[in-house]
C-alpha positions as CSV (number, residue, x, y, z in Angstrom):
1,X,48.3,-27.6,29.2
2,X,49.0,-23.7,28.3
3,X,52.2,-22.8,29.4
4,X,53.0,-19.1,31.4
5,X,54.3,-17.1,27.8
6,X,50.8,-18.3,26.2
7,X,48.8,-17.6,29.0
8,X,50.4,-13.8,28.7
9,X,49.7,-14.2,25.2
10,X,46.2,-15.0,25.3
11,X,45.5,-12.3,28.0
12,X,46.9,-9.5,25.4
13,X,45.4,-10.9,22.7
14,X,41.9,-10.8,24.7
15,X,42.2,-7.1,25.8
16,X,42.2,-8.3,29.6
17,X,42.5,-6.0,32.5
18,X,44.5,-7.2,35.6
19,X,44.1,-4.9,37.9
20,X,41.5,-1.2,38.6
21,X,44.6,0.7,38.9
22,X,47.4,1.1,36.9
23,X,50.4,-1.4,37.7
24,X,53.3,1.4,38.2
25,X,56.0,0.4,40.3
26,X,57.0,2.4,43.8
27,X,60.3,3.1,42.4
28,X,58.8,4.4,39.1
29,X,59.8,8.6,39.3
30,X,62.9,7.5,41.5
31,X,64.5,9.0,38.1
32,X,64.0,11.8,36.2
33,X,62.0,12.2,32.8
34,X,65.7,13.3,30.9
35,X,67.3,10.5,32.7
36,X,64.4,7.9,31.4
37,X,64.5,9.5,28.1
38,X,67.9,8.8,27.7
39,X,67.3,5.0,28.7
40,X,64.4,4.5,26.6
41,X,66.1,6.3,23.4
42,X,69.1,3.7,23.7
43,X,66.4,0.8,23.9
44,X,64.9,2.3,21.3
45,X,68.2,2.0,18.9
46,X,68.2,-1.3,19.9
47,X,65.2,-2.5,18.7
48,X,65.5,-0.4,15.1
49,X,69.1,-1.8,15.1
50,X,67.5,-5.8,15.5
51,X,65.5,-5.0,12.9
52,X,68.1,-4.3,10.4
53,X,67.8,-0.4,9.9
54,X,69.9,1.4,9.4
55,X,70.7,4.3,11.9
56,X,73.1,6.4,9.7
57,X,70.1,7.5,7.5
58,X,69.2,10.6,8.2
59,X,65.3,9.7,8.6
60,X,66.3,7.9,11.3
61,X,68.9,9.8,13.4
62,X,66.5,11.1,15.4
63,X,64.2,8.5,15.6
64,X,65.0,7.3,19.2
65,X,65.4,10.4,20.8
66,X,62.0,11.3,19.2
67,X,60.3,8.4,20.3
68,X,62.0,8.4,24.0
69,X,60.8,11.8,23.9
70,X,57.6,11.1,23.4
71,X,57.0,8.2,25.6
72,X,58.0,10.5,28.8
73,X,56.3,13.5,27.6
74,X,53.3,12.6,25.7
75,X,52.0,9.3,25.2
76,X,52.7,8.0,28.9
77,X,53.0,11.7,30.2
78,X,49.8,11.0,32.6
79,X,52.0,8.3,34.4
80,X,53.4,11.3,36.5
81,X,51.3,12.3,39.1
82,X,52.7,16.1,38.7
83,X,51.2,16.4,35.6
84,X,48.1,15.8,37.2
85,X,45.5,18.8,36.4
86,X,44.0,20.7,38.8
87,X,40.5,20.1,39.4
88,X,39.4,23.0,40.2
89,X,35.6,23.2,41.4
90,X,33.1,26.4,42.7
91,X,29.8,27.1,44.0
92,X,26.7,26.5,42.0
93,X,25.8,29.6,42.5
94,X,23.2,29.6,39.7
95,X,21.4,26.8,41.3
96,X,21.7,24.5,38.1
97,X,20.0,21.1,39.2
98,X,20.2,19.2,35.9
99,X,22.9,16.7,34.2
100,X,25.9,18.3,32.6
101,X,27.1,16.7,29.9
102,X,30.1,17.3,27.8
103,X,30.2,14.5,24.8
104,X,32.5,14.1,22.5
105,X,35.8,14.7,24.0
106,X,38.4,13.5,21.9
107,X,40.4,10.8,23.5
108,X,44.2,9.4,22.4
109,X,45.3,6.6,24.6
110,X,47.6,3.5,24.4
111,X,46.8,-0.2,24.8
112,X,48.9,-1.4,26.9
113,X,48.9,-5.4,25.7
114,X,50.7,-4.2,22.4
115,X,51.2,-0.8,22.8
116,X,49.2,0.5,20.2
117,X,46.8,3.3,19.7
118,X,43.6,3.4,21.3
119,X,41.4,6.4,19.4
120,X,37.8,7.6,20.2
121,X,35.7,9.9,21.8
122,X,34.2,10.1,25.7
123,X,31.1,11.4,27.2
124,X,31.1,12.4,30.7
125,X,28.5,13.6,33.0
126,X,27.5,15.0,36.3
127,X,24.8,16.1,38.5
128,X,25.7,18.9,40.5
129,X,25.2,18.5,44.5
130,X,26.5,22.1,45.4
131,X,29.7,22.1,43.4
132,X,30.2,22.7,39.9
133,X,33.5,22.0,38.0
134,X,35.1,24.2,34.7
135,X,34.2,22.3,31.7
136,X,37.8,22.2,30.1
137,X,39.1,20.7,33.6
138,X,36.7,17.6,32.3
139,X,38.7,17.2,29.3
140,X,41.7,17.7,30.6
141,X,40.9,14.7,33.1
142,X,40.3,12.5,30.5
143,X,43.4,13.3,28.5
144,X,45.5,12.7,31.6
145,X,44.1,9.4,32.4
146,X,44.3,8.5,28.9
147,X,48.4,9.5,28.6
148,X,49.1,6.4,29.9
149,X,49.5,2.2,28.9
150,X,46.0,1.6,29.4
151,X,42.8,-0.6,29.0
152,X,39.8,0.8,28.4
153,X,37.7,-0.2,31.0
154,X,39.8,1.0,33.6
155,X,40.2,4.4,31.7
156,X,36.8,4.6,31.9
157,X,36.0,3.9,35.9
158,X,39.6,6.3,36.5
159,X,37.7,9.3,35.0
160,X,34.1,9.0,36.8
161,X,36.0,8.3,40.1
162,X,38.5,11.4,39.9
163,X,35.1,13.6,38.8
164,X,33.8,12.1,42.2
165,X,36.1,13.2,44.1
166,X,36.7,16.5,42.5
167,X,33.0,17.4,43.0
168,X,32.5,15.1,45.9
169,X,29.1,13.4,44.6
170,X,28.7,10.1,43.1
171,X,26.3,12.0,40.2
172,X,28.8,10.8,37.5
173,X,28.8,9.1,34.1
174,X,31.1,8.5,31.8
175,X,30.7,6.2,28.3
176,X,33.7,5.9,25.9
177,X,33.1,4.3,22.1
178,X,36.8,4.0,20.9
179,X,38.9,1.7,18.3
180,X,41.9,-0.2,19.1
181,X,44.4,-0.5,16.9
182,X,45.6,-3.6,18.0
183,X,42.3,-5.2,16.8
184,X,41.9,-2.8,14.0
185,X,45.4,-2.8,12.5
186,X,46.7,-6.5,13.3
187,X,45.4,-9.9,14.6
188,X,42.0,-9.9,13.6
189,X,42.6,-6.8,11.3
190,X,38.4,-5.5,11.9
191,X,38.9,-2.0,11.1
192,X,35.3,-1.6,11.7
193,X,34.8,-2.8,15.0
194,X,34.7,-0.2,18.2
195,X,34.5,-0.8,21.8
196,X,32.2,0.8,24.0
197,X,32.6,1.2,28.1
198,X,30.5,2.4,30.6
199,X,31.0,3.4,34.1
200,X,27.4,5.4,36.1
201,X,27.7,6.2,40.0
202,X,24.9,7.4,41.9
203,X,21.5,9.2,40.3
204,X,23.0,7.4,37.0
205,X,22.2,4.2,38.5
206,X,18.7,5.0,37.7
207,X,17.3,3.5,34.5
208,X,15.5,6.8,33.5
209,X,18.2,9.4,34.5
210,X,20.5,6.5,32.7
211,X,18.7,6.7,29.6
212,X,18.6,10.6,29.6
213,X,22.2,10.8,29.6
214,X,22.7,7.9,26.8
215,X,20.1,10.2,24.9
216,X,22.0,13.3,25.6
217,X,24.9,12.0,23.6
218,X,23.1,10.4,20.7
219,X,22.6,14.2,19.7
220,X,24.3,15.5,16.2
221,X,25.9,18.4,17.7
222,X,26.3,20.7,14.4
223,X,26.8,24.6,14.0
């Protein structure tokens, strides 16, 4: 019979989601980002002091503080709701009735089984039904959903439904080919392997406008 700390184990290990949302707690910005760095930069010494470095070096001074820093600030910055961007959205004036897609966005996220780096690249999508958002506020909706402990698949569905409710259509797409360190680097150790997901809502239902997009991104973009 598995017991509860290998059942955790084998979730991890397997890249398994729990839950559509992120599991944040309600108390989780009851404190403030210097008052969590401070926490996190002593757990921080902790951990380097258990594993018999030595703190006096001067490579390693700042090490916690760096780290705490950027835990609150950059890796899991998109945990905060304020840092939220604003998606703004206008009139399609111009009348364009066709996909928009933006490929290749460059995505940095975290796993959140072992805390490693997820690295890749997402393609996102829309069809216009009167609205049209700027295409930096795309990127800047994936990198905010990525900031965060995540899984993939989630990440994924996060940024086709904020998209929907920015442009309120389900005309969205989004597919995201990235590598996980924790597969890459240790356990298995297949630094080849990638993982793709895929999330499509409304006209991307459709096998044909499906296919047009997947096309779309298959393109050698190259100036």
């Amino acid at each position: 019979m598995i017991n509860n700390e290998d059942f955790l184990d084998e979730i991890g290990d397997n890249h398994i989601g729990s839950s559509a949302q992120n599991p944040i707690r309600e108390d989780a910005f009851a404190i403030t980002d210097d008052e969590k760095i401070e926490r996190i930069k002593k757990d921080v010494e902790n951990i380097l002091i258990t594993l018999g470095m030595d703190l006096t070096d001067d490579s390693l001074k700042g090490t916690p503080n760096r780290v705490a820093k950027m835990f609150v600030k950059e890796i899991f910055g998109g945990l905060n709701p304020v840092r939220k961007p604003k998606a703004s959205t206008f009139d399609n004036n111009y009348k364009y009735g066709e996909m928009l897609v933006e490929k290749n966005i460059t995505l940095y996220s975290t796993c959140e089984h072992h805390l490693l780096p997820i690295i890749g690249r997402a393609h996102v999508a829309y069809v216009s039904n009167g609205r049209v958002i700027g295409l930096s506020k795309m990127n800047r909706i994936v990198e905010y959903y990525s900031k965060r402990p995540q899984v993939q698949e989630r990440l994924t569905m996060q940024i086709v439904q904020e998209l929907q409710r920015a442009l309120g259509t389900e005309d969205v797409a989004c597919v995201i080919d990235a590598k996980h360190l924790c597969v890459n680097s240790r356990g298995i150790k297949d630094i080849e392997s990638s993982t793709v997901t895929s999330e499509f809502g409304g006209k991307f239902k459709d096998p044909q406008t499906r296919r047009e997009f997947l096309d779309y991104i298959k393109l050698e973009t190259q100036f």
